[in-house]
LOKOL-597082 format. One line per 10 residues: number of its first residue (from 0); for each residue x, y, z of N, C-alpha, C, O. Coordinates in Angstrom, 1 decimal. Layout:
N
NUM) X/Y/Z/X/Y/Z/X/Y/Z/X/Y/Z  ...
//
This chain:
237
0) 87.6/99.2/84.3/87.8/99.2/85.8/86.4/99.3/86.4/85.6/100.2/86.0  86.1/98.5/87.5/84.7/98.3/88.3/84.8/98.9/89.4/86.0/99.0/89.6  84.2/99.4/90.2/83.9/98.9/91.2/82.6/99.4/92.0/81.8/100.2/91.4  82.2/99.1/93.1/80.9/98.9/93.7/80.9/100.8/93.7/81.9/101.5/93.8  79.3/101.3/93.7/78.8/102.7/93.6/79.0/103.2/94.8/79.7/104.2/95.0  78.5/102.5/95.8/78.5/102.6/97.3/78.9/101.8/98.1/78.5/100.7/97.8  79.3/101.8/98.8/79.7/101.0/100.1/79.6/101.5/101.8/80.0/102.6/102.0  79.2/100.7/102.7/79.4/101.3/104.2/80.7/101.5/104.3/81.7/101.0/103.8  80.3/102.8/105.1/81.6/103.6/106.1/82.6/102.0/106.8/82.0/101.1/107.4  83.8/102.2/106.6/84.6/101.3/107.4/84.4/99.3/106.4/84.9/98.3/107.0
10) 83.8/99.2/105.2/83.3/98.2/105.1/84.6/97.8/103.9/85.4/98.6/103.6  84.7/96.5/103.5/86.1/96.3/102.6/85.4/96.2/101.4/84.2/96.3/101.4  86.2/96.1/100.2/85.9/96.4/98.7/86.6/95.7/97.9/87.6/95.1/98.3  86.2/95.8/96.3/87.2/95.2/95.8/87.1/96.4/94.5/86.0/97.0/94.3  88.1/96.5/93.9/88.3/96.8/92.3/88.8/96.2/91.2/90.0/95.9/91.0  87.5/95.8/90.4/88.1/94.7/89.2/88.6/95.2/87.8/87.9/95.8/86.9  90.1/94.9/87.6/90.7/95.7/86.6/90.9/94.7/85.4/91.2/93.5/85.5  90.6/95.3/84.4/89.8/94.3/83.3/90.7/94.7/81.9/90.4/95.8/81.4  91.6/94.3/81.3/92.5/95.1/80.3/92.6/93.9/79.6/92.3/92.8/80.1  93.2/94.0/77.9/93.3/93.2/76.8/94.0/94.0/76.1/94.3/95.2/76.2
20) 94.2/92.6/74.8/95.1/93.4/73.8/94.7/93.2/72.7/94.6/92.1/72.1  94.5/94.6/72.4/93.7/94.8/71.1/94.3/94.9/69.8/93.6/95.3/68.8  95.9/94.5/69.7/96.5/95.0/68.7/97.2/93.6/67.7/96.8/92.4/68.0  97.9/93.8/66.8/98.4/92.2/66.4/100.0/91.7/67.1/100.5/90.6/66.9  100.5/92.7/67.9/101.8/92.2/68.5/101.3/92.0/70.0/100.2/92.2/70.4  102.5/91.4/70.8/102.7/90.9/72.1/103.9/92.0/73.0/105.1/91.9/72.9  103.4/92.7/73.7/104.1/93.9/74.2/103.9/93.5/75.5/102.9/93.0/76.0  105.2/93.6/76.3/105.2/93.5/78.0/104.8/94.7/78.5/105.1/95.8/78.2  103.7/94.2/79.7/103.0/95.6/79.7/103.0/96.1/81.4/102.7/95.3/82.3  103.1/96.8/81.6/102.8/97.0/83.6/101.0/97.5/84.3/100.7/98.6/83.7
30) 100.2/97.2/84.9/99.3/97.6/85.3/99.6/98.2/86.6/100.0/97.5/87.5  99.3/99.3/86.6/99.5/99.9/88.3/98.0/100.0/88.4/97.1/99.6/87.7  97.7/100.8/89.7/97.1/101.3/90.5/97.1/102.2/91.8/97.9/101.5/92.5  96.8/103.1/92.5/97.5/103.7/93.2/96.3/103.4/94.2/95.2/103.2/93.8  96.6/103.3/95.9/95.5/102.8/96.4/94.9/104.2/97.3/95.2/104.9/98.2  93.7/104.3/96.4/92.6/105.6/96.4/93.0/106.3/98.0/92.9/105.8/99.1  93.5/107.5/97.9/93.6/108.1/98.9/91.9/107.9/100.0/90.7/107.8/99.7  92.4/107.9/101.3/91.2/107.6/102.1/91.2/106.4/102.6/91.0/106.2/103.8  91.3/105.2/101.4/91.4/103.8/101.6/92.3/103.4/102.5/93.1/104.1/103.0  92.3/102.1/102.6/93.4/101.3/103.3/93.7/99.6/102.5/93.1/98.6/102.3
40) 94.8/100.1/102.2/95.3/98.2/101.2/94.9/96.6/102.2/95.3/96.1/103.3  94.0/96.4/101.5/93.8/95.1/102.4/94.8/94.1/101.3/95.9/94.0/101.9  94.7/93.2/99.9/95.2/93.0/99.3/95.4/92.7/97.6/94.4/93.2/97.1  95.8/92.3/97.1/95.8/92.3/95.8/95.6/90.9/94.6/96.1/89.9/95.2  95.3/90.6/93.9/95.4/89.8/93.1/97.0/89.2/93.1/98.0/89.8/93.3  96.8/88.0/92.7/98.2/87.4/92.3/99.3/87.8/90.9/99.1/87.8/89.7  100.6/88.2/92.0/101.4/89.1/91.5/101.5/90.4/92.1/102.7/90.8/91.9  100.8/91.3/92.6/100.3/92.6/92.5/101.4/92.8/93.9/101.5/92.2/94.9  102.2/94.0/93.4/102.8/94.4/94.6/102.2/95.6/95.0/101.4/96.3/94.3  102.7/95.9/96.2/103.0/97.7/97.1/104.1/98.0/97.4/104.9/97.5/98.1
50) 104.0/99.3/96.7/105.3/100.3/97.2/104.5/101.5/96.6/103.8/101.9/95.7  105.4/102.0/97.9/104.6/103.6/98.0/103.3/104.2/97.9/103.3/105.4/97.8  101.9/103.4/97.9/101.1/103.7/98.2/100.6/102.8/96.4/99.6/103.2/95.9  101.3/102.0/95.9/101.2/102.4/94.4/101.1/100.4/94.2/101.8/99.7/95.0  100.3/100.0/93.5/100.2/98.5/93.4/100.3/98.3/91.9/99.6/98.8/91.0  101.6/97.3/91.7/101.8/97.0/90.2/101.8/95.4/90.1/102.1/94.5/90.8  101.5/95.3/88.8/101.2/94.3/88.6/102.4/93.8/87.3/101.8/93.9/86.2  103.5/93.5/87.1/104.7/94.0/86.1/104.7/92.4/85.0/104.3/91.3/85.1  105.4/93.2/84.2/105.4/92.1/82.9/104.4/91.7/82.3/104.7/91.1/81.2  103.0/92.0/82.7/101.9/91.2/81.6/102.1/91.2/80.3/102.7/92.1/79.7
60) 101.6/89.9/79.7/102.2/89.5/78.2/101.0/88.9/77.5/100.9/87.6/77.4  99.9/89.7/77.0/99.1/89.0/76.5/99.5/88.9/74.7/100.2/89.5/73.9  98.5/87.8/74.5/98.7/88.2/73.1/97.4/88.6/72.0/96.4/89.2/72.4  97.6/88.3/70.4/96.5/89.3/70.0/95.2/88.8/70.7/95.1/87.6/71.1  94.2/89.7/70.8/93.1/89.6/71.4/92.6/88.5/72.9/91.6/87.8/73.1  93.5/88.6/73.4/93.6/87.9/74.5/93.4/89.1/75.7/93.9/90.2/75.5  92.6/88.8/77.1/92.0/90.0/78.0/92.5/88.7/79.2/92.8/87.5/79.1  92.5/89.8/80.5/92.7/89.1/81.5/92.0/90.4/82.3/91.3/91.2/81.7  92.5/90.3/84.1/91.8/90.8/84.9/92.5/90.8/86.2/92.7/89.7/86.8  92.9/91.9/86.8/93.5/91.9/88.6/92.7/92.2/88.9/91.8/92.6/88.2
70) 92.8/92.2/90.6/91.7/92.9/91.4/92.6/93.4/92.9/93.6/92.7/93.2  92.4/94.4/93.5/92.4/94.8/94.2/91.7/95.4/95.5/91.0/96.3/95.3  91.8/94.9/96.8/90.5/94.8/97.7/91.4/96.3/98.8/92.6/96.6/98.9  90.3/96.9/99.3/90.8/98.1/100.2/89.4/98.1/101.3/88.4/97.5/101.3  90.1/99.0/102.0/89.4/99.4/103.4/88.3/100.6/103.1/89.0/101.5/102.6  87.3/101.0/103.1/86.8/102.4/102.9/87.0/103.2/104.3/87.5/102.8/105.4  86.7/104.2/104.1/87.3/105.1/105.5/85.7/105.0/106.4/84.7/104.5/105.9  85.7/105.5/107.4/84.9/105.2/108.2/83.8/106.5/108.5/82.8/106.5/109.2  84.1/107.8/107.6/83.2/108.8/107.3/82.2/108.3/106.5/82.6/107.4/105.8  80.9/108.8/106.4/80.0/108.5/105.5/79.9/109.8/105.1/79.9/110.8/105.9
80) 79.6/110.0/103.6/79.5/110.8/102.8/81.1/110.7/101.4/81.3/110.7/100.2  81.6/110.6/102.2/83.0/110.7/100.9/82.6/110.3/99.8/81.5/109.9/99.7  83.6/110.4/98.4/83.5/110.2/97.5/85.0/109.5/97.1/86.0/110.2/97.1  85.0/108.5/96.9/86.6/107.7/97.0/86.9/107.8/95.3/86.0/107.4/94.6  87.8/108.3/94.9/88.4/108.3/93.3/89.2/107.5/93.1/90.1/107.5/94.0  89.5/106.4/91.9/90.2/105.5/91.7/90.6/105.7/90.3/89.7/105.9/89.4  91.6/105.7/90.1/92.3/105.0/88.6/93.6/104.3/88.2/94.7/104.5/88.5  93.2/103.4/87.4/94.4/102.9/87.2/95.0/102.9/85.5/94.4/103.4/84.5  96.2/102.3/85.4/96.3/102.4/84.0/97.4/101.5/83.9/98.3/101.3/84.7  97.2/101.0/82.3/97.8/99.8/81.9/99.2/100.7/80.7/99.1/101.4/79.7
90) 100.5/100.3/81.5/101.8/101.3/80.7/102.8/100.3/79.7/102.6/99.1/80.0  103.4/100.5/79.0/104.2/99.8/78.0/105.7/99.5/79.1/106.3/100.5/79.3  106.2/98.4/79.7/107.1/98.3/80.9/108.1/98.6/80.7/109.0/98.8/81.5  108.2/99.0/78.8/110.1/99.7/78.6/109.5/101.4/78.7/109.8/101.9/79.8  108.9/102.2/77.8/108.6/103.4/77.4/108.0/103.9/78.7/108.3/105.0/79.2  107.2/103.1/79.4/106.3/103.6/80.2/105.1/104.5/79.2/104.2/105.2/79.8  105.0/104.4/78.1/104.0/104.8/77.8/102.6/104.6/78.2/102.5/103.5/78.7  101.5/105.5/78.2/100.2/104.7/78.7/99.4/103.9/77.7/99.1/104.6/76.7  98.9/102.7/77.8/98.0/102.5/76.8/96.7/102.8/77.0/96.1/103.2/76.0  96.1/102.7/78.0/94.7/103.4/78.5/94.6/103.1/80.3/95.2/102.4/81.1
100) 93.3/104.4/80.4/93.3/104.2/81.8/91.8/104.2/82.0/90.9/104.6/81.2  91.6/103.6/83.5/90.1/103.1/83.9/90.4/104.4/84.8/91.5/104.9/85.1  88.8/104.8/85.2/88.9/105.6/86.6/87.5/104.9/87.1/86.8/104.1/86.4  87.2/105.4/88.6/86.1/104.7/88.9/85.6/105.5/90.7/86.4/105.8/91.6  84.2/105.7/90.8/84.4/106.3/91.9/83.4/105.8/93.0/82.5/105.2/92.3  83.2/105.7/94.2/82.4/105.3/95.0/82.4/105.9/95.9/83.5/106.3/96.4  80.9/106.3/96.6/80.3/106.8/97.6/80.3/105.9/98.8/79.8/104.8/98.8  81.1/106.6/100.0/81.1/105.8/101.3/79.8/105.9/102.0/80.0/107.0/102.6  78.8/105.5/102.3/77.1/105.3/102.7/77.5/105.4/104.3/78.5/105.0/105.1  76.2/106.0/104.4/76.0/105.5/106.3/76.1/104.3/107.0/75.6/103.4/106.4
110) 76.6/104.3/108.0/76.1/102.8/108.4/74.8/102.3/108.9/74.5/101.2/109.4  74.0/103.2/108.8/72.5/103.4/109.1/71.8/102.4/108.1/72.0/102.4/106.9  71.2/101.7/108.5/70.3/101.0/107.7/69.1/101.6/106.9/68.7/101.5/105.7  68.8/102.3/107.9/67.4/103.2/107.8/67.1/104.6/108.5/67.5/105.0/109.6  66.3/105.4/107.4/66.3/106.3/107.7/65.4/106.4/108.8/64.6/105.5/108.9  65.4/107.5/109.9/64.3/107.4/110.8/64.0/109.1/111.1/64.8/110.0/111.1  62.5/109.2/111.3/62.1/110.5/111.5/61.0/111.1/112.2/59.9/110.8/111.7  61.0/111.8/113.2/59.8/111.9/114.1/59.5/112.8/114.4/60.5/113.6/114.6  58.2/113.4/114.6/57.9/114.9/114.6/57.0/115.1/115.8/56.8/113.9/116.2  56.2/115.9/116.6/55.3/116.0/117.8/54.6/117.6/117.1/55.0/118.6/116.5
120) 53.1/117.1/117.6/51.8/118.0/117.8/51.1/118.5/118.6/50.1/117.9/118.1  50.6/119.1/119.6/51.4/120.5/119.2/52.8/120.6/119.3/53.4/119.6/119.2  53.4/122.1/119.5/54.3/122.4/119.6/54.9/123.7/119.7/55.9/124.0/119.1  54.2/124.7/120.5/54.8/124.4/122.4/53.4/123.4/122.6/52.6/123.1/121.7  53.5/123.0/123.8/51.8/122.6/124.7/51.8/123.1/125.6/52.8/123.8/125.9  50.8/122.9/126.2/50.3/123.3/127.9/50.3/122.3/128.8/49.8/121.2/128.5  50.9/122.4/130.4/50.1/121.0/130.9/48.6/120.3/131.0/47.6/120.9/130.7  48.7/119.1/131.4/47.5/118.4/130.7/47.0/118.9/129.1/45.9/119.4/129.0  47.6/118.7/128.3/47.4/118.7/126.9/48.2/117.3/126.2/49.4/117.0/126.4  47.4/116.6/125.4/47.9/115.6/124.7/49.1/116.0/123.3/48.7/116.6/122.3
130) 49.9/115.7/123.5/50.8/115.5/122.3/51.1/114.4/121.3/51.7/113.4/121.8  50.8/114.4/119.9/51.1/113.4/119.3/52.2/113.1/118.3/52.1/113.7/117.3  53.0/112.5/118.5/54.3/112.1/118.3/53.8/111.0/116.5/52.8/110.2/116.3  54.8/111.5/115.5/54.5/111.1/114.1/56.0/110.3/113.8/57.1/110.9/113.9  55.8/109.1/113.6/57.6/108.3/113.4/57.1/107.7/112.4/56.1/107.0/112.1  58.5/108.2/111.6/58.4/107.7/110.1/59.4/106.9/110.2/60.2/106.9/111.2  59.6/106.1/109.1/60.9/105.2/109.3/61.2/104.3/107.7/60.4/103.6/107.1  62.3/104.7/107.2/62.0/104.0/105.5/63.4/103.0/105.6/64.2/102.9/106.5  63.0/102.4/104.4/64.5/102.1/103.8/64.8/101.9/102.5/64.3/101.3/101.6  66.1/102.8/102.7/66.3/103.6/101.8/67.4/101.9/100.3/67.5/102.1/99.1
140) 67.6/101.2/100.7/68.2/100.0/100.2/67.6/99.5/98.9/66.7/100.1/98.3  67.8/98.7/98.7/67.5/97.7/97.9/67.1/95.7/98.8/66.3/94.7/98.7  67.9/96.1/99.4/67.3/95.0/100.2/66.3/95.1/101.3/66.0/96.0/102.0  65.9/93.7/101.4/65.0/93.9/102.7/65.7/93.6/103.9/66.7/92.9/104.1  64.8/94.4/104.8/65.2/94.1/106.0/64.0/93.5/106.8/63.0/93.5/106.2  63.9/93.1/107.8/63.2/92.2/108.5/63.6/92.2/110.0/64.6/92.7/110.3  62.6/91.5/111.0/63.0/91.1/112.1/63.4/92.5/113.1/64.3/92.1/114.0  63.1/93.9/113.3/63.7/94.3/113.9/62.3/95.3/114.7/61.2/95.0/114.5  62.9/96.5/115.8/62.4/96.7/116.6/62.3/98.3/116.4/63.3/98.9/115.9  61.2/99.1/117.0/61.4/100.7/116.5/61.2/100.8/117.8/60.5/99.9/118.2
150) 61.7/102.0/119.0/61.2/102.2/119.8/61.1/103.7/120.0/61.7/104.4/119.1  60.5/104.1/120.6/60.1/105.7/120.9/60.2/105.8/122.7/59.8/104.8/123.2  60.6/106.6/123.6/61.1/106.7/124.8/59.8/107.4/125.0/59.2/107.9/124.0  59.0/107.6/126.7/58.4/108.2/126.9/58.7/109.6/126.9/59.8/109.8/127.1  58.0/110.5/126.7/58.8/111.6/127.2/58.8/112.4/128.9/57.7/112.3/129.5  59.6/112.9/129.5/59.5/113.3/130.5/58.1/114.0/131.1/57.8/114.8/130.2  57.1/114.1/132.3/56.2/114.3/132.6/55.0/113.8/131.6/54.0/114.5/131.4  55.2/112.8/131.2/54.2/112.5/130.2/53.7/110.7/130.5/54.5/110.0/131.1  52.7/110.2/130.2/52.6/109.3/130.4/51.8/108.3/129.2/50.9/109.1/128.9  51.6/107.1/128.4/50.9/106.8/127.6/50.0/105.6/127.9/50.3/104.6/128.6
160) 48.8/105.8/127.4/48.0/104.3/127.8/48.1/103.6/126.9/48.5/104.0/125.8  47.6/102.2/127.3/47.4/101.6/126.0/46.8/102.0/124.9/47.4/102.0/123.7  45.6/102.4/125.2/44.8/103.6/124.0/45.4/104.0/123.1/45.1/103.6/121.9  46.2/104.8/123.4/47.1/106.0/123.2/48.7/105.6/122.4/49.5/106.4/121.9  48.8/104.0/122.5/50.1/103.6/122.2/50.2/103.4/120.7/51.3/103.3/120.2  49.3/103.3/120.0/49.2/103.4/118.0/49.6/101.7/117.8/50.3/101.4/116.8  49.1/100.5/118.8/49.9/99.1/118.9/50.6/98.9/119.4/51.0/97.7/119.7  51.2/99.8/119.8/52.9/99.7/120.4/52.7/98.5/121.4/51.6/97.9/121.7  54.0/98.1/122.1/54.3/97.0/123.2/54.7/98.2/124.1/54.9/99.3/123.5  54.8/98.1/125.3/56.0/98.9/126.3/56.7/98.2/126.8/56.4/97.0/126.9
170) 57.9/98.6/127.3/59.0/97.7/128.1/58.3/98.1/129.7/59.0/97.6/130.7  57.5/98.6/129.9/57.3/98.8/131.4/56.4/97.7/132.0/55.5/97.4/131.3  56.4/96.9/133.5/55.5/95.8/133.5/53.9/96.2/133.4/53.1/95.3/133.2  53.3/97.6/133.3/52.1/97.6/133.2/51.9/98.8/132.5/52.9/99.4/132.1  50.5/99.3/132.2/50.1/100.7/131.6/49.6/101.0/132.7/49.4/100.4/133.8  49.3/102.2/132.3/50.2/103.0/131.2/51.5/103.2/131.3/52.0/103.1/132.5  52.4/103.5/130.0/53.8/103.5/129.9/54.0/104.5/130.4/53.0/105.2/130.1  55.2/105.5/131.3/55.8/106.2/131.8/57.0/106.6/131.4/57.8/105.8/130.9  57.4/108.0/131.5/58.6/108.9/131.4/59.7/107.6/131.8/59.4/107.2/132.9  60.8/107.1/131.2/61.7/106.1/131.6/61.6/105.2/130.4/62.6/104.7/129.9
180) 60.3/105.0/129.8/60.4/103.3/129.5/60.1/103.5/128.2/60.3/104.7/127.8  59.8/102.7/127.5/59.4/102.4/125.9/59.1/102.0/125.7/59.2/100.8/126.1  57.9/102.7/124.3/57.0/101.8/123.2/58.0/101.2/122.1/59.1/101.5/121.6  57.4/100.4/122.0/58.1/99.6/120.5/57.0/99.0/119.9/55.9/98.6/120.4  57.5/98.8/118.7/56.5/98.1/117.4/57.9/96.8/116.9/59.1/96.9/117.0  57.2/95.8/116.4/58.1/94.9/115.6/57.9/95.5/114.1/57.5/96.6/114.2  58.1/95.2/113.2/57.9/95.5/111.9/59.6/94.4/110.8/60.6/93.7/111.1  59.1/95.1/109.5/60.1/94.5/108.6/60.0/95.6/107.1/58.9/96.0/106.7  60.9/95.9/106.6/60.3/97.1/105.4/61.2/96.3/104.0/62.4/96.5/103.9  60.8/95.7/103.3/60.9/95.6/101.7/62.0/96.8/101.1/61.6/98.0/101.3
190) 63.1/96.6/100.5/63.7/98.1/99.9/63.1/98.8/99.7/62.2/98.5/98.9  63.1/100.1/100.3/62.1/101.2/99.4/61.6/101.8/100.0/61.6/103.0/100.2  60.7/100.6/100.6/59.5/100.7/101.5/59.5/102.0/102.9/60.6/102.6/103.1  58.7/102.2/103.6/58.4/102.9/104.5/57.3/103.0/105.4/56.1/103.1/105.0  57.5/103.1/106.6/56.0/102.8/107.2/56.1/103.5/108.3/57.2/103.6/108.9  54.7/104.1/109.1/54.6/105.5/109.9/54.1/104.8/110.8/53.5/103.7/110.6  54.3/105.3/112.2/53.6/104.8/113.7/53.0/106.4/114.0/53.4/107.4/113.4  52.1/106.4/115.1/52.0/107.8/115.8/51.5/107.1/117.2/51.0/106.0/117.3  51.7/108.0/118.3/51.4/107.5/120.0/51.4/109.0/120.2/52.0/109.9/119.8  50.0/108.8/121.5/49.8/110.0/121.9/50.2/110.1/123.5/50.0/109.1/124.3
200) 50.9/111.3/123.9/51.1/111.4/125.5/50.9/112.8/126.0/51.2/114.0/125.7  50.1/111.8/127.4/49.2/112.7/128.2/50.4/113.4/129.4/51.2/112.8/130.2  50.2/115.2/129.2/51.0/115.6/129.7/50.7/115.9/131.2/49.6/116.5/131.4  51.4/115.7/132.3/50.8/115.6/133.1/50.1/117.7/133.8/50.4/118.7/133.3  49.4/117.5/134.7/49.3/118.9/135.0/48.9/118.8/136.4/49.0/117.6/136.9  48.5/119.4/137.0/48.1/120.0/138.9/49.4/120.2/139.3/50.3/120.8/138.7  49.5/119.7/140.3/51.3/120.2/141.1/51.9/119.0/140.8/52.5/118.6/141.8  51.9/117.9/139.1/52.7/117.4/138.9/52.9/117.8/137.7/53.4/117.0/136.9  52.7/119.0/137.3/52.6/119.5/135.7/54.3/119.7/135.4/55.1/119.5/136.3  54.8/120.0/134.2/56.0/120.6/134.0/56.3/121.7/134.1/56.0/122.1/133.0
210) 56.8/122.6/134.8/57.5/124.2/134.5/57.7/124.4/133.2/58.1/123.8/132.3  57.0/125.8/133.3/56.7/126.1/131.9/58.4/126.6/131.5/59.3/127.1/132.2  58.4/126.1/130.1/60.0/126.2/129.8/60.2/124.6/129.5/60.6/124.3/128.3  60.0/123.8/130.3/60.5/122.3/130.3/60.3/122.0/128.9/59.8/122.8/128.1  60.9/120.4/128.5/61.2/120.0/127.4/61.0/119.1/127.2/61.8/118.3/127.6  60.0/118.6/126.6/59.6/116.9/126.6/59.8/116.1/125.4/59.0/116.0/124.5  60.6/115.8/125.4/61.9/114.7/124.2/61.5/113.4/124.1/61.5/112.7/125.1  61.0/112.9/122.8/61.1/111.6/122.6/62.3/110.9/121.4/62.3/111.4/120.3  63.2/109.5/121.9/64.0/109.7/120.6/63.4/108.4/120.3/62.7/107.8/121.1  63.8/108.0/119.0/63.0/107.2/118.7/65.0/106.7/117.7/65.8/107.4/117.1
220) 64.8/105.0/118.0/66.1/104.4/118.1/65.0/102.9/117.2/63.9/102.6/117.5  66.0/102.2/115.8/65.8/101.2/116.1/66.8/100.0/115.8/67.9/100.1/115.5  65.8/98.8/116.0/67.5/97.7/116.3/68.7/97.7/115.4/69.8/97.4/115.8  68.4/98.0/114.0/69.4/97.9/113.1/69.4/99.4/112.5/69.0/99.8/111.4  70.2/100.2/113.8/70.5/102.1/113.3/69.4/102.9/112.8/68.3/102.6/112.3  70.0/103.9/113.0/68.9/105.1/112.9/68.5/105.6/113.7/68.1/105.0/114.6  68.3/107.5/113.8/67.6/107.6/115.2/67.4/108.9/115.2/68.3/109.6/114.7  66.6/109.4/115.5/65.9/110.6/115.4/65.2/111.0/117.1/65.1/110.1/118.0  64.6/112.6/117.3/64.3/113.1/118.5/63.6/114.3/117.8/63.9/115.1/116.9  62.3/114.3/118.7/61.3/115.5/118.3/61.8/115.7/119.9/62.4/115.0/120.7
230) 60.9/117.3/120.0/61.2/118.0/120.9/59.6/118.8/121.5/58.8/119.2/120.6  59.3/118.9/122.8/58.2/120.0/122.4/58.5/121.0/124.0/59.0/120.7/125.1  58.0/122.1/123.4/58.4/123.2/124.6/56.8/123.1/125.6/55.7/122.7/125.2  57.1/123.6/126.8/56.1/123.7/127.4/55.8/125.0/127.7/56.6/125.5/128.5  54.7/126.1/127.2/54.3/127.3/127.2/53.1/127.4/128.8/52.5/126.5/129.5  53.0/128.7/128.8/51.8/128.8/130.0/50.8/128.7/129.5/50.7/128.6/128.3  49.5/128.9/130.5/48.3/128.2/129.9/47.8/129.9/129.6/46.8/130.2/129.1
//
């Protein structure tokens, strides 16, 4: 019995049930399966019924050393983290005896492509003090990904120049970028791979400073999931 290690939250699946006969007679045999609590029956190989939550496949008739194979496709549930338990087993159709059983299990994965993570320096600040913002960003896959976008929001009372933007683009029509808008980088990461941005922003101070207490938040979002938020407090001078 197969099936895939991991799978996205909410994504469809299959389980490939793989049985033979290993003996010198020809015995009618039943294959069940019961459909993994959590899951949802999308459908079965040819033959394969449902009832009661339970999918049989009745009469198989192989003979000596002769193997065959059903399969079975389901729904994963749409939490990430679960652990889905599967087993089936191949029964004698008069005795109901067992002849053997598969089990098999899979992890429901995030729908997150990539991991994302961002931190700020200092932490509290003062007004007019620069803060620098650290965005990490991996992936965690086997496959590559490509073609997408990281962005980082300004943070409130803060402003960034070009200088200060680590390459970044902004969405705003001019610099420096402003509390509202966003840096972004293009990028692409190889499985595995991982790669860091940092942008500095200038906090403002005179009688447009922030009250001390305020909260200057950047989250950092990109095109294909993930998404993280540093924080920094504002102390007196």
């Amino acid at each position: 019995m197969t099936a895939p290690e991991q799978v996205a939250a909410g994504g469809t699946y299959t389980y490939t049930l793989t049985y033979g006969n290993a003996g010198s007679g020809t015995d009618a045999t039943d294959l069940t399966m019961a459909v993994p609590v959590g899951t949802t029956f999308v459908s079965a190989s040819s033959g394969g019924t449902l009832s009661g939550g339970v999918v049989t496949w009745k009469a198989i008739s192989l003979t000596a050393g002769q193997a065959s194979s059903q399969q079975l496709t389901v729904k994963a549930p749409k939490s990430a983290g679960a652990v889905i338990s599967a087993a089936a087993n191949l029964i004698n159709a008069t005795t109901l005896a067992s002849y053997t059983r598969g089990t098999a299990d899979t992890v429901i994965a995030s729908t997150n492509a990539l991991d994302v993570g961002v931190s700020a320096t200092p932490d509290p600040a003062v007004a007019g003090e620069t803060v620098t913002y650290s965005i990490h960003v991996s992936n965690p896959t086997t496959s590559y990904t490509g073609g997408f976008y990281v962005y980082a929001s300004v943070p409130n009372y803060t402003t960034v120049t070009q200088a200060q933007a680590g390459d970044a683009s902004c969405t705003g029509p001019t610099w420096p970028c402003t509390a509202g808008e966003e840096l972004y980088w293009a990028t692409s990461l190889e499985g595995g791979a991982s790669e860091t941005w940092q942008f500095s922003a200038q906090v403002a101070s005179g009688t447009v400073a922030p009250p001390v207490g305020s909260l200057l938040a950047t989250t950092v979002t990109t095109g294909i999931g993930g998404s993280a938020v540093a924080v920094v407090s504002i102390k007196p001078k």
